[in-house]
LOROKOL-384816 format. One record per residue: residue number from 0; x, y negated, z negated of N, C-alpha, C, O in turn. Coordinates in steps of 0.2 Angstrom, whole numbers, plus 2048, in hexadecimal, padded with zeros to 3 digits. Each point is the difference from the previous one (the first is absolute). Example, Ala and Ser with C-alpha at 12.3 -4.5 7.8 and 13.67 -1.06 7.14 Angstrom:
REM LOROKOL-384816
NODE | 0 | 842 | 81C | 7D9 | 7FC | 7FA | 800 | 804 | 7FA | 800 | 805 | 801 | 7FD;
NODE | 1 | 7F9 | 7FA | 807 | 804 | 7FA | 7FF | 7FC | 7FB | 7FD | 803 | 7FA | 7FF;
This chain:
REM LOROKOL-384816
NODE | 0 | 79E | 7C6 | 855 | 804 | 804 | 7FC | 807 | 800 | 802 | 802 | 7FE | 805;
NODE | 1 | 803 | 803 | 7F6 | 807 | 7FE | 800 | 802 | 808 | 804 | 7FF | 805 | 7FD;
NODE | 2 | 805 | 7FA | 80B | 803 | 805 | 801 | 808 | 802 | 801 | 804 | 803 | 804;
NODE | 3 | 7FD | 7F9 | 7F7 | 807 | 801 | 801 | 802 | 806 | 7FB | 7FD | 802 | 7FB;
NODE | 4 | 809 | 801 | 80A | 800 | 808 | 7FD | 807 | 7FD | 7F9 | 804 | 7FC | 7FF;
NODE | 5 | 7F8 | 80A | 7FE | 803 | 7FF | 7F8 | 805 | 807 | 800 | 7FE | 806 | 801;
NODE | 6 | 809 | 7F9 | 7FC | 802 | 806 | 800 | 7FF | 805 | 7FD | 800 | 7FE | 7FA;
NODE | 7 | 800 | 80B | 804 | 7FE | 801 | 7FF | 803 | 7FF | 7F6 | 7FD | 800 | 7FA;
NODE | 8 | 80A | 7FF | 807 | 802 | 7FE | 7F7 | 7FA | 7FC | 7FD | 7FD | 801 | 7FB;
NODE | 9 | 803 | 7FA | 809 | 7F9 | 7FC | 7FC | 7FA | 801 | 800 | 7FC | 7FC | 7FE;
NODE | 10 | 801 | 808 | 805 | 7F9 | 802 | 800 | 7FF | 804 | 7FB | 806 | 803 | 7FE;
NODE | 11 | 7F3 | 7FE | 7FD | 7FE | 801 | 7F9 | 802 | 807 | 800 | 7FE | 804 | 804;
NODE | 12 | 806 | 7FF | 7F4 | 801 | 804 | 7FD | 7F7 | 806 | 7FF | 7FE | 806 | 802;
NODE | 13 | 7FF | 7F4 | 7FB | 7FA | 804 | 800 | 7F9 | 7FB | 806 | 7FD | 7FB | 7FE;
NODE | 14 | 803 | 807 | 806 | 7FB | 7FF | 805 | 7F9 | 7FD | 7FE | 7FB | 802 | 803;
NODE | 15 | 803 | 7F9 | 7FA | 7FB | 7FD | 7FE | 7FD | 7FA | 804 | 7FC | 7FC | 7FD;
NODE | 16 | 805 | 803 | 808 | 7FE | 7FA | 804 | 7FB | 7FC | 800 | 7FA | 801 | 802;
NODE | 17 | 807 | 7FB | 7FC | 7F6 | 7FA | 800 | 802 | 7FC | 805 | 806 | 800 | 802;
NODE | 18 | 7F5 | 7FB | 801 | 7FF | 7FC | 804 | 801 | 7FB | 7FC | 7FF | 802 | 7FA;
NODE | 19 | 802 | 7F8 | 807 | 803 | 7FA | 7FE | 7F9 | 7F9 | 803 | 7FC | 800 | 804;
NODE | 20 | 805 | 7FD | 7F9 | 7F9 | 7F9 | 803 | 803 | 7FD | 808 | 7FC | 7FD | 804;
NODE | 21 | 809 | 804 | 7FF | 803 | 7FE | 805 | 800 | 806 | 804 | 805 | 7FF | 804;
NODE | 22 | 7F8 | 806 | 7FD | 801 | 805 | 801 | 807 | 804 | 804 | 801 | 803 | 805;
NODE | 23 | 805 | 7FB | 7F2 | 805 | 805 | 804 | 7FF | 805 | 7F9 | 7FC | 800 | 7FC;
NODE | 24 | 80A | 805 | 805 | 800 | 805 | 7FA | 803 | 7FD | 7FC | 803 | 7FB | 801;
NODE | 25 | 7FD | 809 | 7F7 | 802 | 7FC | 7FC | 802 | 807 | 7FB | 7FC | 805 | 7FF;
NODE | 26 | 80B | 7F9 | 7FE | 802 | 808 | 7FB | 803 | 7FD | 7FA | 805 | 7FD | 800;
NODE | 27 | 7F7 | 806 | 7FB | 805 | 7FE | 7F9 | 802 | 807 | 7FF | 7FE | 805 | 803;
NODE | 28 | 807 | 7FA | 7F8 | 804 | 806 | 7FF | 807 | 7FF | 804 | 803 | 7FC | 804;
NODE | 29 | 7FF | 80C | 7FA | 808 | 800 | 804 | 800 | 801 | 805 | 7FA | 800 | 802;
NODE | 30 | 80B | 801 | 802 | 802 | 802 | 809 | 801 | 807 | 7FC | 7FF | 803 | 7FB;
NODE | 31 | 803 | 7FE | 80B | 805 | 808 | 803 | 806 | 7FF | 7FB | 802 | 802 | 7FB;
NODE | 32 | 801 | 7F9 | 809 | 805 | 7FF | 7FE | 802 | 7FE | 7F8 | 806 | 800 | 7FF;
NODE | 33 | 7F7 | 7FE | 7FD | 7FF | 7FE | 7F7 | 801 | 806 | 7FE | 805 | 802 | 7FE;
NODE | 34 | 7F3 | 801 | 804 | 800 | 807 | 7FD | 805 | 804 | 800 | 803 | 801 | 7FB;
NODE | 35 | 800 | 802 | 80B | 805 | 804 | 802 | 806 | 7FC | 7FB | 804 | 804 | 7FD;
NODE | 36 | 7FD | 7F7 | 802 | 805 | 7FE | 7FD | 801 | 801 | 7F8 | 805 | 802 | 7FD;
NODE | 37 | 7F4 | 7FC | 801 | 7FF | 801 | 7F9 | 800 | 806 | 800 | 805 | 802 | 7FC;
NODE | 38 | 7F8 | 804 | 807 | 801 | 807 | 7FF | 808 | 802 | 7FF | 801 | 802 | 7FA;
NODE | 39 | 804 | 7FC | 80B | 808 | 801 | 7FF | 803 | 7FD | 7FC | 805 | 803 | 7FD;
NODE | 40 | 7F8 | 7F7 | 801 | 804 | 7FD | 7F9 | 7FF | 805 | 7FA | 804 | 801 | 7FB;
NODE | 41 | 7F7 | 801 | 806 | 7FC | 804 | 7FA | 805 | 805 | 7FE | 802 | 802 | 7FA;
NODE | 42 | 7FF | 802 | 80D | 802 | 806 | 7FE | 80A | 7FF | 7FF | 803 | 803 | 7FC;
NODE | 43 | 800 | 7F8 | 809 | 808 | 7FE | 7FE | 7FF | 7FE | 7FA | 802 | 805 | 7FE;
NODE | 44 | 7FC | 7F7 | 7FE | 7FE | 7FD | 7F8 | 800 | 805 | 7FB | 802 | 7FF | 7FB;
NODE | 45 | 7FC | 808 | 805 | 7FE | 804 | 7FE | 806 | 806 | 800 | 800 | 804 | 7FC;
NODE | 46 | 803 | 7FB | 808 | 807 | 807 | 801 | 805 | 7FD | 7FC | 804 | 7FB | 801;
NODE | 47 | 7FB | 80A | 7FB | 806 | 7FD | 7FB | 809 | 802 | 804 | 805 | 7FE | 7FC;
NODE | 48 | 7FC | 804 | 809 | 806 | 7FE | 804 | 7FD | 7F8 | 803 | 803 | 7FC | 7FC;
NODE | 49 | 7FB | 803 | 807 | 7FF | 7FA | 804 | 800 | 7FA | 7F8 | 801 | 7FA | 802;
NODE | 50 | 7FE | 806 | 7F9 | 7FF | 7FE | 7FA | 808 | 7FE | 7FE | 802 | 7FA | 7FF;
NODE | 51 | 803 | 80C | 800 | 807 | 800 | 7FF | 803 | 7FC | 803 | 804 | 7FD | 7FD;
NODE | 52 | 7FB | 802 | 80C | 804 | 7FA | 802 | 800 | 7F9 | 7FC | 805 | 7FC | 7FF;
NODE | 53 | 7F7 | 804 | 7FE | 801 | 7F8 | 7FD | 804 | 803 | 7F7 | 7FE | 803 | 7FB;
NODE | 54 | 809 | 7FB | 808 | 803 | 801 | 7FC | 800 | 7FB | 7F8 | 801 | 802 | 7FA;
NODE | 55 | 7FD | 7F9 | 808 | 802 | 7FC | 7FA | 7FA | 7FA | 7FF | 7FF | 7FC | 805;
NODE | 56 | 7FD | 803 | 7F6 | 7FE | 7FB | 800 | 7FF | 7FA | 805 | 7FB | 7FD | 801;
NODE | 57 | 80C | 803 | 802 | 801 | 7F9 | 804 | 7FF | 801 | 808 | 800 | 7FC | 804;
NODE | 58 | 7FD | 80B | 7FD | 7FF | 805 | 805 | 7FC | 7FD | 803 | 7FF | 801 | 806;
NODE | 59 | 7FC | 7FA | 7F4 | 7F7 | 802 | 801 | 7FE | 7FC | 808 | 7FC | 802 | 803;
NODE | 60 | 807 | 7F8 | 7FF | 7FF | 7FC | 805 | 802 | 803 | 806 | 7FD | 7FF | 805;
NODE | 61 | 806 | 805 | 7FB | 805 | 803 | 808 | 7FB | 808 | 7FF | 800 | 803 | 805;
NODE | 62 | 7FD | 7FF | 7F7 | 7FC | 806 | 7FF | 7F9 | 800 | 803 | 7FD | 803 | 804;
NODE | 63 | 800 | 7F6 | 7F6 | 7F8 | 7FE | 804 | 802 | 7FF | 806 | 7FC | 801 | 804;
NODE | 64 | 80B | 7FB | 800 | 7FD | 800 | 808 | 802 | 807 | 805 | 7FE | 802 | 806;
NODE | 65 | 806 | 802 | 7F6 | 7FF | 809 | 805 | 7FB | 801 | 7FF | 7FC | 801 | 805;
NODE | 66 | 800 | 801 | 7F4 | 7FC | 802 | 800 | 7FA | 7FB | 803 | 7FC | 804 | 803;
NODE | 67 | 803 | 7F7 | 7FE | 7FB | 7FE | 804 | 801 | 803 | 808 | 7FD | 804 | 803;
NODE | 68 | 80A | 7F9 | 800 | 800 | 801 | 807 | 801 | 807 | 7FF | 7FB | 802 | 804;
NODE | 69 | 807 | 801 | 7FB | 7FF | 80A | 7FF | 7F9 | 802 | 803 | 7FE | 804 | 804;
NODE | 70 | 7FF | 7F7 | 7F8 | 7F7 | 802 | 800 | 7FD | 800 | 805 | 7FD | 805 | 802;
NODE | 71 | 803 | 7F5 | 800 | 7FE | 7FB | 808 | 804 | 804 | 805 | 7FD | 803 | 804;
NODE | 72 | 80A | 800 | 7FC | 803 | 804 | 804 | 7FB | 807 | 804 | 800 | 801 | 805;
NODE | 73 | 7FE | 802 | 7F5 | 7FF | 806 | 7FE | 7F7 | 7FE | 805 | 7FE | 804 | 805;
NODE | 74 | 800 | 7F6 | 7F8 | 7FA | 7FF | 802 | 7FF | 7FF | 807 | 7FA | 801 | 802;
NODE | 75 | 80B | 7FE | 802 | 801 | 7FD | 806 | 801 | 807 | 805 | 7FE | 800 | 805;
NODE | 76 | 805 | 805 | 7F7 | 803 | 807 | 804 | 7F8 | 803 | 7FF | 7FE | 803 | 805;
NODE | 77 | 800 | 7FD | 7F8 | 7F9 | 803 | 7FF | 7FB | 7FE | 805 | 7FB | 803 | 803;
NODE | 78 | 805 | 7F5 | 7FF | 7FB | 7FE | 806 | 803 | 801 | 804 | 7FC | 803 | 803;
NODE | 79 | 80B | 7FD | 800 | 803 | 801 | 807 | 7FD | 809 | 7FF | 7FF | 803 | 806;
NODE | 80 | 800 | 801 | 7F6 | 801 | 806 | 803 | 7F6 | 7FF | 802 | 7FF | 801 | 806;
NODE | 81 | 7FD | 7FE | 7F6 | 7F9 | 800 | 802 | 7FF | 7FA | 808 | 7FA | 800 | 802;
């Protein structure tokens, strides 16, 4: 069995563990860290002020990357407090 500690950002959002033919763990799906992120994006994406910074059309490329790293930020503040 594989004992290398895994941190806690990437162990599974939803806790479903099977055994593997090698007998290590094996997880499909998101992390902690995915989910938390997709939840944050969801909700920045959604706020029509957070919406307004992208002033122009031309906005779109410097916008998807705040609003990505905004996400993963937010996501990151949420494990450090658990």
């Amino acid at each position: 069995m594989n004992t290398a500690k895994v941190e806690n950002k990437n162990l599974p959002a939803f806790a479903s563990v099977a055994m593997s033919r090698n007998d290590d763990y094996q997880q499909d799906g998101l992390t902690k860290i995915e989910y938390f992120a997709a939840l944050a994006m969801q909700a920045l994406a959604s706020n029509p002020d957070w919406a307004k910074t992208m002033r122009t059309p031309d906005d779109w490329d410097e916008y998807k990357d705040r609003l990505a790293k905004g996400a993963v930020e937010l996501a990151d503040a949420v494990l450090s407090e658990l």
